[in-house]
C-alpha positions in Angstrom: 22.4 -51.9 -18.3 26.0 -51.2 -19.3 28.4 -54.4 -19.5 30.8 -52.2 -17.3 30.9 -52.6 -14.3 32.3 -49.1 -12.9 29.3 -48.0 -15.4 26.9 -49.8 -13.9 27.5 -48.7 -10.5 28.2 -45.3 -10.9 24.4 -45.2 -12.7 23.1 -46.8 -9.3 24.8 -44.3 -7.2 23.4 -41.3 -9.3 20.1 -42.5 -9.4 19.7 -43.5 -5.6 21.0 -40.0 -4.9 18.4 -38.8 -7.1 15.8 -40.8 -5.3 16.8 -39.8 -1.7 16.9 -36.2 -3.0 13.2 -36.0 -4.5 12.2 -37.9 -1.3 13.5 -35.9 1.2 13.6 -33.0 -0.3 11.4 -32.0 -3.2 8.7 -34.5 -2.7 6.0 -35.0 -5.4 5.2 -32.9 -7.7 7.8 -30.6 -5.5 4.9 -30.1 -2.3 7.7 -30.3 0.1 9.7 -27.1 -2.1 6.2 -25.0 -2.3 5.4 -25.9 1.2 8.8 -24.4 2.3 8.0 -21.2 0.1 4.4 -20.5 1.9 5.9 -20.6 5.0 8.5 -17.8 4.2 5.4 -16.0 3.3 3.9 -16.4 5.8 6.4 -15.6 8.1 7.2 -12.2 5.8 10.3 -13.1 4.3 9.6 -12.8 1.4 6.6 -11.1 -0.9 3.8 -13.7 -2.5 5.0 -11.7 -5.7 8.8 -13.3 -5.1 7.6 -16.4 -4.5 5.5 -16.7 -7.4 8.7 -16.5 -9.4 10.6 -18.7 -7.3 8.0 -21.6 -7.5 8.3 -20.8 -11.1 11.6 -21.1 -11.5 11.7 -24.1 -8.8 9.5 -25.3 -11.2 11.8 -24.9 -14.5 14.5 -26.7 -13.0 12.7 -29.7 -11.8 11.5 -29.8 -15.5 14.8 -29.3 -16.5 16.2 -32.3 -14.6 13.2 -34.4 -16.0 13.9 -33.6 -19.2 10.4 -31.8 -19.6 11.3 -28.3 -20.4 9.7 -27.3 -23.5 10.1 -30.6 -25.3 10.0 -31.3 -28.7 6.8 -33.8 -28.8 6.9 -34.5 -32.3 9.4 -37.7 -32.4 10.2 -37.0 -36.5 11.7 -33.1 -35.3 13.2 -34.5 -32.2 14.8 -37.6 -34.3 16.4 -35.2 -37.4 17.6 -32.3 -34.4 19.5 -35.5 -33.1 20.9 -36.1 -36.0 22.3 -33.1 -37.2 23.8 -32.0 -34.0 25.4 -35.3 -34.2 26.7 -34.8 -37.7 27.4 -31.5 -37.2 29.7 -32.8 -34.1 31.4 -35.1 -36.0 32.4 -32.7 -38.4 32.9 -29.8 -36.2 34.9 -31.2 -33.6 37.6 -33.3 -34.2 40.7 -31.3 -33.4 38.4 -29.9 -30.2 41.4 -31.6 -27.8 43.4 -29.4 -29.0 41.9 -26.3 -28.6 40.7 -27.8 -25.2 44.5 -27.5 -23.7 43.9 -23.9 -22.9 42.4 -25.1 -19.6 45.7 -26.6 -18.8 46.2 -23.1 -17.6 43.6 -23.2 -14.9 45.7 -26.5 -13.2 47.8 -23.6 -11.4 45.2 -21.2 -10.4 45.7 -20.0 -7.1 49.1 -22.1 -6.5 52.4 -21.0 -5.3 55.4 -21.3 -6.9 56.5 -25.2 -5.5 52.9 -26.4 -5.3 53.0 -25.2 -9.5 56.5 -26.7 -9.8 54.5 -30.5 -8.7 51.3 -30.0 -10.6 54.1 -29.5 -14.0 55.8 -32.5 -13.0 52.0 -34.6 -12.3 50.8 -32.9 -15.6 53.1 -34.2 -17.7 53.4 -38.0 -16.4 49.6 -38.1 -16.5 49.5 -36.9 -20.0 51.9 -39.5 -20.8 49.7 -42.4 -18.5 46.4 -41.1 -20.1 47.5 -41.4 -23.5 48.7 -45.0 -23.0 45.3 -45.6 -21.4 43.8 -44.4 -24.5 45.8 -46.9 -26.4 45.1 -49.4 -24.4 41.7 -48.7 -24.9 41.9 -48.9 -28.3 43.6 -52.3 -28.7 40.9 -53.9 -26.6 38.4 -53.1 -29.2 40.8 -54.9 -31.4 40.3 -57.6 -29.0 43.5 -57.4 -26.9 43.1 -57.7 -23.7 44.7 -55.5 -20.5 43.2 -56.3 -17.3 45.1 -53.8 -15.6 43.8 -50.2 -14.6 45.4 -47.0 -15.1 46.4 -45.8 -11.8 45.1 -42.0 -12.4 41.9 -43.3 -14.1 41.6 -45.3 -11.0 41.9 -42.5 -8.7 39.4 -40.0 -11.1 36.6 -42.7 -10.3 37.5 -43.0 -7.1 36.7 -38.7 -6.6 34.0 -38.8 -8.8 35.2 -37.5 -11.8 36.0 -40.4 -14.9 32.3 -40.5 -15.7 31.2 -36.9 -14.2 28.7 -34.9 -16.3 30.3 -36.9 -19.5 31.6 -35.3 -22.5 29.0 -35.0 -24.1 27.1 -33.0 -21.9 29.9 -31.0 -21.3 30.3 -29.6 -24.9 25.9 -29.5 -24.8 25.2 -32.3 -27.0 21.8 -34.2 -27.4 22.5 -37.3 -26.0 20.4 -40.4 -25.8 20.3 -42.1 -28.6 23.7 -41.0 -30.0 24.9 -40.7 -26.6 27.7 -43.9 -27.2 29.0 -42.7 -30.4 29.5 -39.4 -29.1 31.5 -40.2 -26.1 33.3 -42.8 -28.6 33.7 -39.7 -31.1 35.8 -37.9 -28.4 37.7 -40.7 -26.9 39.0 -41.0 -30.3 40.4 -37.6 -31.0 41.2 -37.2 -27.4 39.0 -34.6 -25.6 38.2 -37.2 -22.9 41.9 -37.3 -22.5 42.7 -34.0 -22.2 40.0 -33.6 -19.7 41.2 -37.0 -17.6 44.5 -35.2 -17.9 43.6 -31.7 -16.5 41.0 -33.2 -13.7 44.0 -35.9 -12.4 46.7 -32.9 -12.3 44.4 -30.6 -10.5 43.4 -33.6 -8.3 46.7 -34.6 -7.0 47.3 -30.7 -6.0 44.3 -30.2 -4.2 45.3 -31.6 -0.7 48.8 -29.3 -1.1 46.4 -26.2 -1.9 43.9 -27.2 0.8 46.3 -27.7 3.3 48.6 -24.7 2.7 44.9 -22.5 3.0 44.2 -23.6 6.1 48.0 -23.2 7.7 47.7 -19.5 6.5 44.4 -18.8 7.7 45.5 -19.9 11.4 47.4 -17.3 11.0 50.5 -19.8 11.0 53.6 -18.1 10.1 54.7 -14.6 8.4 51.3 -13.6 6.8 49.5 -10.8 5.3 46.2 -9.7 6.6 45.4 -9.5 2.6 47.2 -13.7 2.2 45.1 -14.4 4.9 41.9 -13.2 4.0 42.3 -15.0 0.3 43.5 -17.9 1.8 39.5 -17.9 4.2 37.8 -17.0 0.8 39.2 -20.2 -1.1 38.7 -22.7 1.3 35.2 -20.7 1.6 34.3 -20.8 -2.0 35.2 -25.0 -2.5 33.3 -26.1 0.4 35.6 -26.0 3.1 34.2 -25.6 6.7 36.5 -23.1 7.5 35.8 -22.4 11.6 35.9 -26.5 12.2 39.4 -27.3 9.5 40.7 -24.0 11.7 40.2 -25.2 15.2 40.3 -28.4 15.3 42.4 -29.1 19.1 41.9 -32.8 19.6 43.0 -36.1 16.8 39.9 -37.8 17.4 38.4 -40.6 15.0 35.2 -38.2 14.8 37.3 -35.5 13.9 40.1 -37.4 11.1 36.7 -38.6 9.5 35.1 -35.1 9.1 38.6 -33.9 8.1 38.5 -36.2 5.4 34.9 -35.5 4.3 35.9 -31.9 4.0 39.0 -32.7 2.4 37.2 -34.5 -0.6 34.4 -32.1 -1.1 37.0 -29.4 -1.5 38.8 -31.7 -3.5 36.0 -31.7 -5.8 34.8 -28.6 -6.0 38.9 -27.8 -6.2 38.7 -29.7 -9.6 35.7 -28.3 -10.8 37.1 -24.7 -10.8 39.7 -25.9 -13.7 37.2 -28.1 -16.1 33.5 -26.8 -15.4 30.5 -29.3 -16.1 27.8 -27.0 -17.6 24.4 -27.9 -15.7 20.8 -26.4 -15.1 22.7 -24.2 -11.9 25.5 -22.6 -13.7 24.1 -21.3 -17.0 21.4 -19.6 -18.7 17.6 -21.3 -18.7 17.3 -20.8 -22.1 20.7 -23.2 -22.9 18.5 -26.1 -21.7 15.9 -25.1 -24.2 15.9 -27.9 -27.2 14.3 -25.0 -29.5 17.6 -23.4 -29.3 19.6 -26.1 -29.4 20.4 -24.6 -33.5 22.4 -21.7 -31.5 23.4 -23.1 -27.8 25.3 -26.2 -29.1 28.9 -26.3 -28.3 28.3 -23.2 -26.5 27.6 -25.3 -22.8 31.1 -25.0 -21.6 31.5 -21.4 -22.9 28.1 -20.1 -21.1 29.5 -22.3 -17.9 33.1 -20.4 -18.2 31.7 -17.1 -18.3 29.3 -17.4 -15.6 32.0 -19.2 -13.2 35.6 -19.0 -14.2 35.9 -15.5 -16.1 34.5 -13.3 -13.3 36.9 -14.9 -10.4 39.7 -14.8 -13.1 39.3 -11.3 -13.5 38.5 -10.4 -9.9 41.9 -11.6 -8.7 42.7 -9.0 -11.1 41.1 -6.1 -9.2 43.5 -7.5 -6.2 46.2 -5.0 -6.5 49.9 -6.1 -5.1 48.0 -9.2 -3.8 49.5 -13.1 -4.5 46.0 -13.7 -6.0 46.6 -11.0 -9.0 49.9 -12.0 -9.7 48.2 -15.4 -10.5 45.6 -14.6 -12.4 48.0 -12.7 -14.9 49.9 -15.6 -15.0 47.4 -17.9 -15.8 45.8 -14.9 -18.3 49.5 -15.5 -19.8 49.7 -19.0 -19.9 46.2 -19.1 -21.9 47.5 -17.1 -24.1 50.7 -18.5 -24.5 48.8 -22.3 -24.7 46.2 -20.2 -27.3 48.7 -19.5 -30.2 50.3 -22.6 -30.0 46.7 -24.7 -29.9 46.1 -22.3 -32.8 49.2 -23.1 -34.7 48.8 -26.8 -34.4 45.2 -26.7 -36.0 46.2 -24.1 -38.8 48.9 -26.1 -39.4 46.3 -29.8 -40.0 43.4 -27.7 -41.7 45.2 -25.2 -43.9 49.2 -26.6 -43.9 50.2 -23.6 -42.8 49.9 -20.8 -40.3 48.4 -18.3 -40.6 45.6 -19.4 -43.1 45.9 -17.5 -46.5 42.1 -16.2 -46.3 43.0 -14.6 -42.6 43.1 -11.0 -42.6 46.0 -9.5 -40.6 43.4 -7.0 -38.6 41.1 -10.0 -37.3 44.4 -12.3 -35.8 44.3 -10.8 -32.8 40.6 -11.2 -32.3 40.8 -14.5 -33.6 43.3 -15.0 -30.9 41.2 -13.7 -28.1 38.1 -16.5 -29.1 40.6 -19.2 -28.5 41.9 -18.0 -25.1 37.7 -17.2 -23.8 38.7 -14.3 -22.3 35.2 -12.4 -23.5 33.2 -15.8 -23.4 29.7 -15.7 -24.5 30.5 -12.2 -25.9 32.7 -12.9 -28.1 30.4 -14.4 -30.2 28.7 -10.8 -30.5 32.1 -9.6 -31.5 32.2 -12.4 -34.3 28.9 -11.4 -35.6 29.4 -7.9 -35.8 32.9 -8.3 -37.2 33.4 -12.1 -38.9 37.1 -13.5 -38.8 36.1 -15.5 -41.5 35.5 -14.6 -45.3 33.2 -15.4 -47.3 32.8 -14.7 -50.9 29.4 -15.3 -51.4 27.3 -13.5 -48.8 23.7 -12.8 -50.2 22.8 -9.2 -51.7 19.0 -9.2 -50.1 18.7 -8.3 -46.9 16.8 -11.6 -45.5 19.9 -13.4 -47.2 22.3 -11.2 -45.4 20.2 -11.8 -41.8 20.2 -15.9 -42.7 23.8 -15.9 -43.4 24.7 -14.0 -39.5 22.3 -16.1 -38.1 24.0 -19.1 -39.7 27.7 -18.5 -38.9 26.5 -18.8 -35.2 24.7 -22.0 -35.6 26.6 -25.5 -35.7 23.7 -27.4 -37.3 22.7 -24.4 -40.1 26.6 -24.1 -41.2 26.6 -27.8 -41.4 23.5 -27.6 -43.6 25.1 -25.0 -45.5 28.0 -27.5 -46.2 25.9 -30.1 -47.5 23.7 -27.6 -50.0 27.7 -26.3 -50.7 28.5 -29.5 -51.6 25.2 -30.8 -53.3 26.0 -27.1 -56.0 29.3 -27.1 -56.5 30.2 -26.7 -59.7 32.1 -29.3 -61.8 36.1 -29.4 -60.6 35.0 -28.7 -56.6 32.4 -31.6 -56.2 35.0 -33.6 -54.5 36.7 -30.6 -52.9 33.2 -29.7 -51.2 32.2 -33.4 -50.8 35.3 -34.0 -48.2 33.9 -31.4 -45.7 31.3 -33.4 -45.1 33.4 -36.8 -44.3 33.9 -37.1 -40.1 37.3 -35.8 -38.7 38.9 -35.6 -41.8 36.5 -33.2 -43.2 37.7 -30.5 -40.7 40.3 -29.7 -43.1 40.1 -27.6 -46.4 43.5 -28.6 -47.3 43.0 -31.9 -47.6 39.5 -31.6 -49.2 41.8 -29.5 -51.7 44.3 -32.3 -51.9 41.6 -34.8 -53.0 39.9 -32.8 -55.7 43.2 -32.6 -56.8 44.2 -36.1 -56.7 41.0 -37.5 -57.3 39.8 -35.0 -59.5 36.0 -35.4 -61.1 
């Protein structure tokens, strides 16, 4: 047990819904699932063929949950995969926060122009709360003491949301064992805070978005057929009950409670659009595959985006002359906009200047388009085909030339490449090639350069 609290209780709330769930719903070894199944068949709803691969699939994700899917038996594999994806975190990460302020952009999905003018103002003083949190945070590790709770954090636990799907599952990480020092590992260079920051602005709009839905699909006031039938699909899509919140004729204490209930499970699910939580339901099986863990790492939230975010985003598209396209080009916009700057920051801390030297003018824009998402998963067969990045020594064989694709898209195999980089370097770049290894810091070649330089061998 944790020594928090908040920790502890949120852990006995997860795992009582788990146990109510499996009870009443799956039952052991998932009889009550299978028995559901045979009776569609027998009632010819569906083929035996169909629900062969249902109850296999059914199947898959209950093994999933368990952690059970294809495991790695042998503890000494299981131990060094650990490892490296940690390291390779470490390493890999540390200006992710940065890159991570795209989603700021989704905050004002599907807002008008003053609920967008409120999430601005919420934005920015929660960025400046969070922040001090963080702080805070860090001082009591120092042993100062600050009894007092952030007010937003407050509210986050409150919905659900402070400890929800954690940050390290949400970048696909191998928790367990390292599962503290990850979560430590991005408190410190601030993805939890960008994330606390984007769930709390999106939070305090969500009643204001609700609301406004469910004035316009009444029908209340000067609305287009085409306003109206967006406003039924939102309130639709997160949860709403959209025949009771749009005919409710009596203020009853039955009625304010199950107003409220539907007001925080759209809430929710209002939140979730703008900072997905990759899980077993939105993504690929084979992402929760620990064989593949060398190529899906990191690539959680990406797989999660693609299947969720990027086809609504570019649906509202398709909506020509409706409210719902002008936002989405906005927002497409914004991420952009919120892209090149992200991208100047971090060229400006790894290289001290921007753009890198070794960029080729051809490959900005699509190095560009990887940091906005637009393509998702598919950019990565992009990158393959046509690498932003250099590299002098690419092998002449052929197997050489197939390990060295296969490794640009693996975390864990370019972080091994680092350390067999650093273990040959010749005499004047030990130090140089050394640094790239060190956590945080070793994200940037120009300081590596800097201590060779200063250090020297």
């Amino acid at each position: 047990m944790s020594t928090d609290l908040l920790d502890n209780a949120y852990s006995l709330a997860a795992r009582g819904a788990a146990i109510a769930v499996n009870k009443e719903l799956i039952g052991k070894d998932g009889i009550k699932l299978a028995t559901l199944l045979q009776d569609a068949v027998n009632k010819g709803a569906i083929t035996q063929a169909e629900a062969s691969f249902m109850a296999k699939e059914i199947k898959d994700f209950l093994d999933m949950r368990a952690g059970k899917f294809h495991p790695i038996t042998n503890e000494y594999a299981r131990g060094a995969l650990n490892l490296v994806n940690f390291l390779s975190t470490i390493t890999s990460l540390p200006l992710a926060a940065i890159s991570s302020t795209v989603e700021f952009a989704q905050v004002y999905r599907n807002l008008n122009a003053p609920q967008s003018v409120k999430a601005t103002r919420i934005l920015l003083n929660t960025f400046g709360k969070e922040f001090g949190a963080l702080f805070k945070e860090l001082g009591e590790s120092f042993g100062i003491k600050n009894p007092t709770a952030s007010k937003h954090r407050r509210e986050l636990s409150e919905a659900g949301f402070l400890r929800e799907g954690g940050i390290g599952n949400r970048n696909d990480i191998l928790t367990g064992y390292f599962q503290k020092w990850n979560e430590g590992f991005f408190k410190l260079t601030g993805l939890t805070s960008i994330t606390a920051v984007t769930r709390h602005a999106k939070l305090a709009i969500a009643a204001d978005a609700i609301n406004h839905w469910v004035n316009v699909a009444q029908g209340n006031g000067t609305f287009t057929p085409q306003q109206v039938q967006d406003a039924k699909e939102h309130l639709i899509r997160i949860g709403v009950d959209l025949d009771f919140m749009t005919s409710i004729e009596k203020d009853t204490p039955q009625n304010q409670q199950r107003v409220l209930a539907n007001l925080q499970a759209g809430a929710y699910n209002f939140v979730n659009e703008a900072v997905v939580v990759p899980s077993q339901l939105n993504r690929p099986k084979f992402y929760s595959d620990p064989y593949l863990k060398l190529f899906t790492q990191f690539q959680g939230y990406t797989s999660t985006f693609t299947a969720t975010t990027l086809p609504r985003l570019l649906g509202d598209l398709g909506k020509k002359g409706s409210d719902d396209q002008r936002n989405a080009a906005a927002t497409i916009a914004m991420m952009f906009a919120l892209s090149m700057l992200a991208l100047y920051v971090k060229d400006m801390i790894k290289y001290n200047e921007h753009p890198p030297k070794w960029l080729k003018e051809d490959k900005e824009f699509q190095r560009l388009i990887n940091q906005v998402g637009l393509l998702g998963t598919g950019q990565r067969i992009w990158d393959t085909i046509s690498p932003t990045v250099g590299n002098d020594k690419k092998a002449n064989s052929i197997l050489g030339q197939v390990y060295d694709q296969i490794s640009d898209q693996s975390p864990q195999l370019s972080f091994i490449n680092k350390i067999n980089s650093a273990l040959s370097a010749p005499e004047g770049k030990r130090i140089e090639k050394g640094a790239r290894l060190l956590p945080i810091v070793g994200t940037s070649p120009a300081l590596a350069k800097y201590l060779q330089k200063e250090l020297g061998e």
